[in-house]
N, CA, C and O of each residue as an XYZ file, in Angstrom:
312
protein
N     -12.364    -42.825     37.672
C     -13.067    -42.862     36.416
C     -14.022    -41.700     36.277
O     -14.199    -41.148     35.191
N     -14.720    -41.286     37.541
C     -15.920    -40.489     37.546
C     -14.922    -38.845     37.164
O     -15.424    -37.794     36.764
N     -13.858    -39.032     37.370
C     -12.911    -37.547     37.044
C     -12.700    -37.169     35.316
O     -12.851    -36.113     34.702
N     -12.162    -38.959     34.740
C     -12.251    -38.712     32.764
C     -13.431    -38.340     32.481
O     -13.550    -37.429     31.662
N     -14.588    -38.924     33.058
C     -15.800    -38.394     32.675
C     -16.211    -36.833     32.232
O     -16.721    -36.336     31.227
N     -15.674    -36.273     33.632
C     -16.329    -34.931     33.684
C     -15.204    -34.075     32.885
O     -15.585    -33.139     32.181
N     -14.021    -34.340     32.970
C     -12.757    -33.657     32.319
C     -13.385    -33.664     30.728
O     -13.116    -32.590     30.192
N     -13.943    -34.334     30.069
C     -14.317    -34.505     28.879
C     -15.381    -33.638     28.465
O     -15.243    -33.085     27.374
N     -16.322    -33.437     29.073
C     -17.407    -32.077     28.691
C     -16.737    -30.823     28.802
O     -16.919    -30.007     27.899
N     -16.056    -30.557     29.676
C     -14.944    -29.327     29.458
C     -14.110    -29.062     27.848
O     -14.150    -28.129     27.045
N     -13.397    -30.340     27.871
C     -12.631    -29.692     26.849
C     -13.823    -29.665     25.495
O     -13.733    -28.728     24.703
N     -14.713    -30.528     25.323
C     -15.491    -30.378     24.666
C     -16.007    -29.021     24.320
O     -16.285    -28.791     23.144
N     -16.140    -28.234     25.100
C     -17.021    -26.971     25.314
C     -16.215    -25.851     25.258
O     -16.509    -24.658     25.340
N     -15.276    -26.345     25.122
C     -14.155    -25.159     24.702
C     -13.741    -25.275     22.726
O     -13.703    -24.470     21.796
N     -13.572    -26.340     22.854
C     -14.020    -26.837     21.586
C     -15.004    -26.297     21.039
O     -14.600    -25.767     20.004
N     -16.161    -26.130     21.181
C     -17.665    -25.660     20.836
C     -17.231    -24.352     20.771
O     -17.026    -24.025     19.602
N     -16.958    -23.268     21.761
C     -16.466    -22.345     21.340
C     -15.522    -21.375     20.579
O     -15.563    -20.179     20.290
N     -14.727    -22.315     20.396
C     -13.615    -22.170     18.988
C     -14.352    -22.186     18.006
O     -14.524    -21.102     17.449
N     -14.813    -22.998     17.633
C     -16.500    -23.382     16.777
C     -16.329    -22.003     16.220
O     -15.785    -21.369     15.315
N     -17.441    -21.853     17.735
C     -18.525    -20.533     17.201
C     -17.634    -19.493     17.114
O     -18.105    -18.762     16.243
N     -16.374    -18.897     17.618
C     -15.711    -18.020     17.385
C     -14.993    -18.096     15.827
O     -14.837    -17.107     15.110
N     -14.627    -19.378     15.500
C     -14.234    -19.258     14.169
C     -15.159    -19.123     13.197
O     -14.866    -18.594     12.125
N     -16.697    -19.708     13.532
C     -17.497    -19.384     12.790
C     -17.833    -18.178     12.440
O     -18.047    -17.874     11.267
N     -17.939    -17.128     13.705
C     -18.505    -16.140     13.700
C     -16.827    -15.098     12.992
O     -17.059    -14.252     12.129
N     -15.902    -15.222     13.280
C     -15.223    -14.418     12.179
C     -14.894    -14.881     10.743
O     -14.300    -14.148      9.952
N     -15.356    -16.281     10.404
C     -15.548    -16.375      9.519
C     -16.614    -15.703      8.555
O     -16.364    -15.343      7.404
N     -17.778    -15.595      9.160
C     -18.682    -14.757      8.965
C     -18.746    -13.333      8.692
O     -19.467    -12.680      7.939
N     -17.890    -13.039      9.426
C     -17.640    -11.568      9.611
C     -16.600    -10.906      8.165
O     -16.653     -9.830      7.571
N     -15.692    -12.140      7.992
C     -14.922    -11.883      6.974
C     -15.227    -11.964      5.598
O     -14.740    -11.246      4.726
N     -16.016    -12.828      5.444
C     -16.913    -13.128      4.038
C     -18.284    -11.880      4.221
O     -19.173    -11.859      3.370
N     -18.299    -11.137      5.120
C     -19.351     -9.977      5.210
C     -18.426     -8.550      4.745
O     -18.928     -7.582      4.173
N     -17.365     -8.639      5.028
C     -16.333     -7.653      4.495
C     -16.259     -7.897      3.516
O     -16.778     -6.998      2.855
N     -15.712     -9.016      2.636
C     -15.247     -9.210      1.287
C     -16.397     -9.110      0.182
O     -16.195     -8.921     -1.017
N     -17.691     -9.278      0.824
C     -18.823     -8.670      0.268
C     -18.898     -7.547      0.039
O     -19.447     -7.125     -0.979
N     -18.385     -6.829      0.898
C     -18.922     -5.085      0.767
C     -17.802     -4.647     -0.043
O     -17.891     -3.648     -0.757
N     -16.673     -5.403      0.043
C     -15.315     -4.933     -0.655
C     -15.678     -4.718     -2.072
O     -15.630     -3.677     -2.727
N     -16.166     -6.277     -2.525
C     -16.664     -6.597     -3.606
C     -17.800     -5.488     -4.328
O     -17.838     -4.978     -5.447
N     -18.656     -5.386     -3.172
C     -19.774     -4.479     -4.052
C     -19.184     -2.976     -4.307
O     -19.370     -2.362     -5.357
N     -18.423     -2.460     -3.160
C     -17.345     -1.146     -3.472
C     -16.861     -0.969     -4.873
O     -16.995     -0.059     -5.690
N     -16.010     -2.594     -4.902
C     -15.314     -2.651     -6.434
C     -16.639     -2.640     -7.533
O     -16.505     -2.065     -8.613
N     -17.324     -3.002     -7.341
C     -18.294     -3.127     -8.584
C     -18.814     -1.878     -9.032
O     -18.922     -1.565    -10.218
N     -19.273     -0.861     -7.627
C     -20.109      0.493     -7.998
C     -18.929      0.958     -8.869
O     -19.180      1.244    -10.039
N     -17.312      1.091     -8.288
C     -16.614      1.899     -8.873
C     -16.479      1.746    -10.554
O     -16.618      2.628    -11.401
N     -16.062     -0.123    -10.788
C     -16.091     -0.279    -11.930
C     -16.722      0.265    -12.960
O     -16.372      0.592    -14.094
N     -18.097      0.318    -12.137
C     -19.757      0.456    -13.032
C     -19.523      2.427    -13.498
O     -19.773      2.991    -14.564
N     -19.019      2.942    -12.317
C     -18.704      4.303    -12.260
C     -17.692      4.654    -13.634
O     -17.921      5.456    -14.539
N     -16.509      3.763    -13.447
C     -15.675      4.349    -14.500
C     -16.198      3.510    -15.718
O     -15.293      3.803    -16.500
N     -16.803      2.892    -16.248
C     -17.495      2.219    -17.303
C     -18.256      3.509    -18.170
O     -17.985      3.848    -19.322
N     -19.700      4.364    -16.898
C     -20.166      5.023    -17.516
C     -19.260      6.255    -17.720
O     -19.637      6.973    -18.646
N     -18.028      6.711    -16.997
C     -17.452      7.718    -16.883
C     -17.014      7.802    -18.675
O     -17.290      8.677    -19.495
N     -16.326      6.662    -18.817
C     -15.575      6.087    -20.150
C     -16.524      6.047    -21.102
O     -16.113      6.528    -22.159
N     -17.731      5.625    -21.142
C     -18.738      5.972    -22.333
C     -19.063      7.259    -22.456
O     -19.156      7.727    -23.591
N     -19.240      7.871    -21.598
C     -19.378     10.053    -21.669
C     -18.472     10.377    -22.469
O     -18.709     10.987    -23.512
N     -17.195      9.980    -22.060
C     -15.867     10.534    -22.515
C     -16.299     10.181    -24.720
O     -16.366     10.840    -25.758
N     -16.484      8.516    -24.181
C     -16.611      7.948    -25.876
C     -17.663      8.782    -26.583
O     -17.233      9.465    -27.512
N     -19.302      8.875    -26.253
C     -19.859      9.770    -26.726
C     -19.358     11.069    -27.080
O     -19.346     11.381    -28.270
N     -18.974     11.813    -26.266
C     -17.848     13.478    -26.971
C     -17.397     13.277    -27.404
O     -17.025     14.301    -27.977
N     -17.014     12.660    -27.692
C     -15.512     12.189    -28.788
C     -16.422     12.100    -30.190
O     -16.217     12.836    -31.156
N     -17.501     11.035    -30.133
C     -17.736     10.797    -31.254
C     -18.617     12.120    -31.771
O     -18.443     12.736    -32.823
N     -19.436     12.337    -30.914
C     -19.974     13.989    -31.477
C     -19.119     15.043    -31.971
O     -19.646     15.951    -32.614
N     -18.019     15.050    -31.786
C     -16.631     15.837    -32.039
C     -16.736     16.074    -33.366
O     -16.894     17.029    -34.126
N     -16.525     14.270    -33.424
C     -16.130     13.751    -35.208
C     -16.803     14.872    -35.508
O     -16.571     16.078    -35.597
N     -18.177     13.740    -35.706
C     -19.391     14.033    -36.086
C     -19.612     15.632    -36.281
O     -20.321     16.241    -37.082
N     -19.170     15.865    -35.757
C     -19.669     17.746    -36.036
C     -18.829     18.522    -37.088
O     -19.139     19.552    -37.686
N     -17.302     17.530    -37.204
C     -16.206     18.346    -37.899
C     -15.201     18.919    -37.211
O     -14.108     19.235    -37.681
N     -15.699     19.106    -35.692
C     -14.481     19.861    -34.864
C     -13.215     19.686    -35.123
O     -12.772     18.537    -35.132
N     -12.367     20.799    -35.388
C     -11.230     20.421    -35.327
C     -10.419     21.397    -34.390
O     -10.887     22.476    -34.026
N      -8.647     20.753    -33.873
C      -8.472     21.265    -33.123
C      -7.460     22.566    -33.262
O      -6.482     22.661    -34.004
N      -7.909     23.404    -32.459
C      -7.309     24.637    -33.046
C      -5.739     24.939    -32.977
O      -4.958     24.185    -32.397
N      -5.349     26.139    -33.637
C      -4.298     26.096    -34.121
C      -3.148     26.091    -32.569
O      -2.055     25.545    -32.418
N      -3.902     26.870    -31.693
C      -3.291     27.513    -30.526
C      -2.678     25.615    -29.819
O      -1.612     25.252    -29.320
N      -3.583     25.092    -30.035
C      -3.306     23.801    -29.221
C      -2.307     22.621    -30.061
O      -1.713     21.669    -29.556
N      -2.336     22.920    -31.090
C      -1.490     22.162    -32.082
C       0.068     22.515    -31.731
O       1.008     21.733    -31.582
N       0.041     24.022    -31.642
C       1.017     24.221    -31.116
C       1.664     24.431    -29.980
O       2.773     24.964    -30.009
N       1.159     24.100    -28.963
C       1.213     23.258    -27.904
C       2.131     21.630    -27.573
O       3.087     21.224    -26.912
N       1.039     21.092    -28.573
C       1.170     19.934    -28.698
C       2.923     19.692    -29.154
O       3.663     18.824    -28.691
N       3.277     20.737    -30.185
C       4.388     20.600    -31.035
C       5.424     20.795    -30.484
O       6.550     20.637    -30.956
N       5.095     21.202    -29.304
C       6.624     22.442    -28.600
C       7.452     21.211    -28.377
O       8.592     21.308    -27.921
């Protein structure tokens, strides 16, 4: 009897360490998908303002009358 006894804190404690090993790459993985996440966000945020620059020139374009010249029209046409 005194042998089930002690056989039982063993597997226990291996147990415990699966635990903490799954804990700890669990951890580790939700610490990646964080940074993934914030990566994706700067970029988003990046091409957001990239895309409003672009929209502003454009509209100053109008706005001014620019038009596009002949050299590029025909370009465009070939």
């Amino acid at each position: 009897m005194d042998n089930q006894w002690n056989a039982a804190p063993s597997s226990g404690t291996n147990s415990d360490r699966n635990v903490h090993v799954n804990g700890a790459e669990k951890k580790a993985q939700s610490q990646e998908q964080q940074e993934a996440e914030k990566h994706l966000q700067m970029r988003v945020e990046a091409q957001e303002k990239y895309m409003r620059s672009m929209t502003e020139k454009a509209h100053q374009a109008l706005a001014s009358g620019a038009t596009v010249s002949n050299r590029h029209c025909a370009i465009i046409n070939l």
